[in-house]
C-alpha positions in Angstrom: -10.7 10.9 3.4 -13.3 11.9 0.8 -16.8 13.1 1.0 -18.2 9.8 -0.8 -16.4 8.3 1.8 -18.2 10.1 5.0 -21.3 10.6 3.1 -21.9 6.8 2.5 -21.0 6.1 6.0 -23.8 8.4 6.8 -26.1 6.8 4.9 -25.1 3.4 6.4 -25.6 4.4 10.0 -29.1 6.1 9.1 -30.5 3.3 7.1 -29.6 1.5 10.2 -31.4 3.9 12.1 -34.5 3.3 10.3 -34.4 -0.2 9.6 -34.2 -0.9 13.4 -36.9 1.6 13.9 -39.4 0.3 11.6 -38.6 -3.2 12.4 -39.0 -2.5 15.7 -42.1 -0.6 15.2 -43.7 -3.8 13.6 -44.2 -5.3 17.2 -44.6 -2.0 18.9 -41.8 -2.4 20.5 -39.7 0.5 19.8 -36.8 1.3 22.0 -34.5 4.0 21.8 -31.3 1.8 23.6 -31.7 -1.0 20.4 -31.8 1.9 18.2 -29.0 4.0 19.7 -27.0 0.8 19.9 -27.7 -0.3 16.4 -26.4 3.7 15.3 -23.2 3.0 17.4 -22.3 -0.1 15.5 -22.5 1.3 12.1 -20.5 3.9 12.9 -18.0 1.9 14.2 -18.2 0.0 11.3 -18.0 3.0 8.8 -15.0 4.5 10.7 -13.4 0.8 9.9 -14.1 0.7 6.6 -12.5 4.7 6.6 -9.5 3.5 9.0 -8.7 0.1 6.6 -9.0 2.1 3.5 -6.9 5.0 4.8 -4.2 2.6 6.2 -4.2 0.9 2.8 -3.5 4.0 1.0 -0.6 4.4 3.4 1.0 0.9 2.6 0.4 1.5 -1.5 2.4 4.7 -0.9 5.2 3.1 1.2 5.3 0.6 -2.1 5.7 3.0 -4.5 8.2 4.9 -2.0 10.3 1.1 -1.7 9.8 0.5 -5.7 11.6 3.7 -6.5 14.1 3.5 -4.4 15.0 -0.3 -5.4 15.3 1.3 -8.6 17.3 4.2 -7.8 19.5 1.5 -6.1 19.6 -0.9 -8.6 20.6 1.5 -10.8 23.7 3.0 -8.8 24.8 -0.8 -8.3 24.5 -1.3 -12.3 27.0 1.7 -12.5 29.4 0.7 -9.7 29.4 -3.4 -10.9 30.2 -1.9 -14.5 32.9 -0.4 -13.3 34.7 -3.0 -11.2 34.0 -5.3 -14.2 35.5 -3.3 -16.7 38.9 -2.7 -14.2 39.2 -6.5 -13.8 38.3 -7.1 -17.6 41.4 -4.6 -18.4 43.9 -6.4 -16.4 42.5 -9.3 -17.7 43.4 -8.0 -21.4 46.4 -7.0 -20.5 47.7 -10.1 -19.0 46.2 -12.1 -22.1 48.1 -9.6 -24.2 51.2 -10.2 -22.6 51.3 -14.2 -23.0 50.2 -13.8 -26.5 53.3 -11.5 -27.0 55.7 -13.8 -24.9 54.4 -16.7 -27.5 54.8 -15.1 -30.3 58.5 -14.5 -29.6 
């Protein structure tokens, strides 16, 4: 969590603060339970915004984490398929070899 982070989340919940007060102090009608409300809900809604942000950090992470692995995996699957391929393509050669030599004779 970064400082612009909690520092604009302070802001939100004081301009909400003051915007309740001074609307509410248009009809002079000010009460402290709207206003104390009113701070609850924008802090609730800045520790959201925190909570979605840091959760979406977390799944970006576990995608690179997946990415590299897939890669990793891919790559040791590249190696091993080679292999096989090249065993099977020998004794494929070598069979081939022998008709052509039992043709040839």
């Amino acid at each position: 969590m970064e400082t612009r982070e909690v520092a604009l989340s302070a802001l939100m919940v004081f301009s909400a603060i003051m915007l309740t007060y001074k609307w509410l102090s248009l009809y002079d009608r000010v009460d402290l339970g709207v206003i104390f409300f009113a701070f609850l809900l924008t802090l609730a809604l800045g520790g959201l915004f925190i909570s979605i942000e840091l959760r979406m950090r977390k799944v970006m992470e576990e995608f690179e984490n997946t990415k590299r692995v897939i890669a990793v995996n891919a790559d040791d699957l590249e190696v091993r398929f080679e292999g096989i391929l090249d065993s099977k393509l020998s004794l494929v050669e070598e069979r081939l070899e022998s008709i052509e030599r039992r043709m040839y004779r």
